[in-house]
FIMI-219457 format. One record per residue (C-alpha): x, y, z; residue number from 1; residue in one letter. Coordinates in nm, 2 decimals. Example, Ala and Ser with C-alpha at 12.3 -4.5 7.8 and 13.67 -1.06 7.14 Angstrom:
FIMI-219457
[[1.23, -0.45, 0.78], 1, 'a']
[[1.37, -0.11, 0.71], 2, 's']
This chain:
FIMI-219457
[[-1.76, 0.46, 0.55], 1, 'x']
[[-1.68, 0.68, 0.22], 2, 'x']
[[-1.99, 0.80, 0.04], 3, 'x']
[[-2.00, 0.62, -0.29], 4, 'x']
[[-2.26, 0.91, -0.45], 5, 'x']
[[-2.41, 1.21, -0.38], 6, 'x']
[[-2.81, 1.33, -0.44], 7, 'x']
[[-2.67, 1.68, -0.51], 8, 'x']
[[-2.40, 1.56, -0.78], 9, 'x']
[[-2.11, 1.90, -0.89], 10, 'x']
[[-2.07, 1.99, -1.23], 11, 'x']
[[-1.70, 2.13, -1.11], 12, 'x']
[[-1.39, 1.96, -1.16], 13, 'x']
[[-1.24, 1.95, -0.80], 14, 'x']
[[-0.87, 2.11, -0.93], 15, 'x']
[[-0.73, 2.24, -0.61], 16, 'x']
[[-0.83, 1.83, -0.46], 17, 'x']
[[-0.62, 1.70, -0.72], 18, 'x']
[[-0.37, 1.91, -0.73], 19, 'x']
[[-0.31, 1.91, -0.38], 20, 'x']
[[-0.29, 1.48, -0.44], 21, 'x']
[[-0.03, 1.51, -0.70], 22, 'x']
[[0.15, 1.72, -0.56], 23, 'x']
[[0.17, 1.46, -0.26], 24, 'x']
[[0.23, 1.13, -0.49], 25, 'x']
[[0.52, 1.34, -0.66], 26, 'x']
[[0.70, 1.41, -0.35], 27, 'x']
[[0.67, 1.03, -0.23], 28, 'x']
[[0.79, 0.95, -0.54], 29, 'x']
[[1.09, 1.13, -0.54], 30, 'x']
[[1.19, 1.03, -0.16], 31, 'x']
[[1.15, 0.66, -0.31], 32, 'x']
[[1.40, 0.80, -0.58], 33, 'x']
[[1.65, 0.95, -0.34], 34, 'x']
[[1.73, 0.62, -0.18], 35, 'x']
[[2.03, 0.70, 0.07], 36, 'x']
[[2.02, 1.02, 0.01], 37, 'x']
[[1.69, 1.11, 0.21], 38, 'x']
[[1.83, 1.18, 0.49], 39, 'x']
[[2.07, 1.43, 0.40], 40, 'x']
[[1.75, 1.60, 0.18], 41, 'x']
[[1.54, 1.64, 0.51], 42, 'x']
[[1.88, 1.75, 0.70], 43, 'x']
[[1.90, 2.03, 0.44], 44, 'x']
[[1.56, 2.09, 0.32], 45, 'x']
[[1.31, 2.00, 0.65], 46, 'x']
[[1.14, 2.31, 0.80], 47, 'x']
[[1.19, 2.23, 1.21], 48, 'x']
[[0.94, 2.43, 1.39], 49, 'x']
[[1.15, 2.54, 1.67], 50, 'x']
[[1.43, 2.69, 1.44], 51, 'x']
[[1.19, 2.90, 1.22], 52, 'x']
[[1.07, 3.03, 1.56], 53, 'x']
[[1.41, 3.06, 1.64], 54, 'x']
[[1.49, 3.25, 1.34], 55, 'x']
[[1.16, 3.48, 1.31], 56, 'x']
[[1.24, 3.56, 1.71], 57, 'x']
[[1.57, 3.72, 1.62], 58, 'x']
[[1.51, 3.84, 1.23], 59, 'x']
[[1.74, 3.52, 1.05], 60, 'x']
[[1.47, 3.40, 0.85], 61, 'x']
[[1.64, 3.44, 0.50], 62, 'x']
[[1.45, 3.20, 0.20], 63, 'x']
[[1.75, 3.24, -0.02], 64, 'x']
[[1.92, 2.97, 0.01], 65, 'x']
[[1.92, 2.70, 0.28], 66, 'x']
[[2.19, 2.67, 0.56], 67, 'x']
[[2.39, 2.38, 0.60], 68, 'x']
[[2.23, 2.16, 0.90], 69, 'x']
[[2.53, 2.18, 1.10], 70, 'x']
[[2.57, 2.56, 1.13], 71, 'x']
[[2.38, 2.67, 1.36], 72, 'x']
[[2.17, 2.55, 1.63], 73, 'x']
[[1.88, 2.68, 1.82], 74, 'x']
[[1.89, 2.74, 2.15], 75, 'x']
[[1.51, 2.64, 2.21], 76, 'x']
[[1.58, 2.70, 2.65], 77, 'x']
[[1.46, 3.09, 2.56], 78, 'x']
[[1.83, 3.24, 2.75], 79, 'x']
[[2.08, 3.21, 2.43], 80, 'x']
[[2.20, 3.50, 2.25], 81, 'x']
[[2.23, 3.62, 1.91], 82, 'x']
């Protein structure tokens, strides 16, 4: 069930709610736009968890620019080298 009103009504603006909802519709939005292109979007611009762990294990975290998809792989099995 969603609460339809509240006995203790707010005289805030919920910004950070709203925000946070925009900022969702916007990026929907723009993966409708993308079409075909999606998937080589999230092959370029997807955070995957294990290669961020990957990187932060062995300091090759860099945020300036994002590697192609192909160059590198993780080897998530713990015995790989730098």
């Amino acid at each position: 069930m969603f609460p339809l009103r509240d006995r203790n009504p707010s005289d805030s603006v919920p910004f950070v709610t709203v925000g946070i909802i925009v900022a969702c519709t916007g990026g929907f939005l723009y993966e409708r736009v993308l079409g075909p292109d999606l998937e080589s979007f999230f092959a370029t611009y997807a955070l995957v968890p294990a290669q961020i762990t990957y990187d932060l294990r062995h300091g090759a975290l860099t945020w300036a620019r994002p590697s192609p998809p192909s160059s590198r792989r993780c080897s998530c099995t713990g015995g790989g080298s730098t």
